[in-house]
Structures are given as structure tokens and as C-alpha cells.
C-alpha positions, 0 to 999 in steps of 0.5 A: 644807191651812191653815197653823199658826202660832207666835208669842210674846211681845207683853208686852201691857199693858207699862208699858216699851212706848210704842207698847202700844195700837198693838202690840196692835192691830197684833197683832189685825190680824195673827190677823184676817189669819190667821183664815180659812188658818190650823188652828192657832195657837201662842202661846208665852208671855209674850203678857202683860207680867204677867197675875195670875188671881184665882179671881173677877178677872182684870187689866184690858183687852186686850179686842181681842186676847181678843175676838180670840183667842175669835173664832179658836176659835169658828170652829174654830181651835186656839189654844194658851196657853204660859205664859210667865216674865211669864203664869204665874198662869193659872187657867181663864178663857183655857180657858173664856171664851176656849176656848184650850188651856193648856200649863203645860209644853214639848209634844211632839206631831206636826203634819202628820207632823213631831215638834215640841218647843214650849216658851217656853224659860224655865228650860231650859238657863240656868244662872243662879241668880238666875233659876232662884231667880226661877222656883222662886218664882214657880211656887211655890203657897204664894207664890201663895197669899199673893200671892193675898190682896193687894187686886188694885189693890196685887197688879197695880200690883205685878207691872206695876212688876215686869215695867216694871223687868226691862225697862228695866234691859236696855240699851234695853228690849231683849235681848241679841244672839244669842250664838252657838251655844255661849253660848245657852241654848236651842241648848244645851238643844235640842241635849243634847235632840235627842241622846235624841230625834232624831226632833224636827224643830222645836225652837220657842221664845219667851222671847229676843227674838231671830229665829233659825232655825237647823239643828242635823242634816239633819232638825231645826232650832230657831226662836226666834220672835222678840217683837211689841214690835219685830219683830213676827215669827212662824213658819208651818208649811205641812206642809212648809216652816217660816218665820220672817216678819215682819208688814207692817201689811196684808200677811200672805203664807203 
């Protein structure tokens, strides 16, 4: 039985990340490493720092992560596509060019027998009105359409300094620390959730920046994944046992 994996939140293409062409070969050193035990590959969201798809332009590089991505799924392995908070604006070049599986929205389905719930996590459980606001325009047709109607040299410097800024005014580039189970979002969410649905065994998610695994009954437990900008951490299903691991350059253990 091969492997699935779940990951999340490389921000390629950030102009707040110096080490970007390092990350993203790190990262594509990674998949090569999985490619040959691996059935399935999750990626949940944010994978880019601003990725905007006009209907004849996409943005500019990451040619060694899609070549990757597209030489997964010419061998037979399932890649999935969760649009993050910063990948939104995805029409069907990752479908078509790259033959990944799109998900515009959180999945339920059943992997080896287990009940999972895979989501980025933004949007759910945050009571912030500012970023709701955020999230309602930025998942707004009528906005999009307009922003669609800029030059993409001016759309994408746009967006990049955006996303660089949303960054860099979070004390050192980073997210806040994990801050317990009755202050987080996600566990907050995942737990109202699991009350209606109690045959989730995992509740997976991006979005946080944070690696957590965390039980929240004897038969379910939530994972933030973490990101691969500084921990460079996924999960992998074996069918039986899920773990968080972090990847060593050259080493990839399950």
C-alpha cells in the first residue's frame, strides 16, 4: 500500500521570502522523493504567495514545482489543489496543463477507510471582521472581473506587494504561536464540527503556519500541517497511522 501525503503552504514566489529559489527546489526535491511511494498527494492551499489566472496569462515561474507536479500525475499519482487565501484566482490551467484536481472548497471523503475533513482553514471558525470582509471580496466575481481588466505587469505587481506586506507586518514574517485550544480557530471549528459529524477521523489543515496534532475524541484528531517557508513539514497517511514530519534535504522516511 503506498503513502498519501498532505502539505500546504509554500508561498512560492514570495517577495518577503529570501531563501525562494532554495524553498522551491527544496521543495520539488521533496515530491521527487515521494513520487515512486506515494498514491496520492494533497496540497492545501496557499501553495503560491499570489497566483492570479487570466483566461490566456498565468504568472510567471515556479517551472520546476509544476514540471514537478505534472510528472506526479503523468505517472498515475492523484494530486490535489486546495485554494488557499493567497491561490484563490485559479481558472483551469492546474487542471489541464498540469492534471491536478481542483477543490475550491473543504472535501470530505474516505482515504483507506478513515473519514477525513481537508480544508486550507481560512474563513473557518475566525470571527475576525476584517478578514472575513477580505474574503468576501476576494472570492467576489464582480471584483474579479474588474481586477481581471488590469495589465498583468500592474494586476501581479499588485498582488505580490500585497501578500509581501500581509507578511512582513506579522512580527518576523511569522505566524503567531499556537494559542491554545480555546483561542484557536481551526480546533474551535473542528470541534463545533465533530459534534454533528462524529465519524471524522482527521480534521487537516494549512493556513496556520503552525505543526500541530492534536486528539480531539479517542477516534479523531486535527493536524495543522505546518508551511514550507520554515519547517518545511507535511503529514503522511499510511492507512493506519497519520504523522507530522519535517523534511531533511535528502531524507524522506515514510
Amino acid at each position: 500500500m503506498k503513502n498519501i501525503y498532505f502539505l500546504s503552504d509554500a508561498h512560492l514566489g514570495s517577495r518577503a521570502i529570501e531563501h525562494s529559489r532554495t524553498q522551491e527546489r527544496r521543495l520539488v526535491n521533496f515530491l521527487d522523493s515521494i513520487k515512486h511511494k506515494a498514491s496520492a498527494v494533497y496540497l492545501l492551499g496557499d501553495m503560491f504567495d499570489f497566483w492570479y489566472e487570466f483566461k490566456f496569462v498565468v504568472p510567471k515561474g515556479y517551472t520546476r514545482f509544476l514540471g514537478k507536479i505534472s510528472e506526479l500525475t503523468d505517472m498515475g499519482v492523484e494530486v490535489h489543489f486546495f485554494i488557499g487565501n493567497h491561490d484563490i484566482w485559479c481558472l483551469d490551467y492546474f487542471e489541464k496543463e498540469c492534471g491536478m484536481i481542483v477543490h475550491k472548497k473543504p472535501v470530505t471523503c474516505e482515504l483507506f477507510g478513515k473519514e477525513f475533513f481537508l480544508a486550507h482553514g481560512d474563513g473557518l471558525g475566525d470571527v475576525d471582521p476584517k478578514f472575513k470582509m477580505l474574503r468576501r471580496m476576494f472570492h467576489s466575481k464582480t471584483l474579479r472581473t474588474i481586477f481581471s481588466c488590469l495589465h498583468p505587469r500592474w494586476s501581479m505587481d499588485l498582488g505580490l506587494e500585497w501578500a509581501k506586506h500581509s507578511r512582513l507586518k506579522r512580527e518576523a514574517g511569522k505566524e503567531p504561536d499556537y494559542q491554545g485550544e480555546a483561542y484557536e480557530p481551526l480546533v474551535i471549528f473542528s470541534k463545533k464540527y465533530l459534534k454533528t459529524h462524529p465519524n471524522i477521523n482527521y480534521f487537516i489543515y494549512g493556513h496556520r503556519h503552525i505543526m500541530l496534532n492534536l486528539m480531539l475524541s479517542r477516534t479523531s484528531s486535527m493536524l495543522i500541517l505546518g508551511d514550507w517557508i520554515n519547517e518545511f513539514s507535511y503529514a503522511v497517511f499510511d492507512g493506519e497511522n497519520i504523522y507530522l514530519e519535517q523534511f531533511i534535504e535528502g531524507e524522506s522516511l515514510l
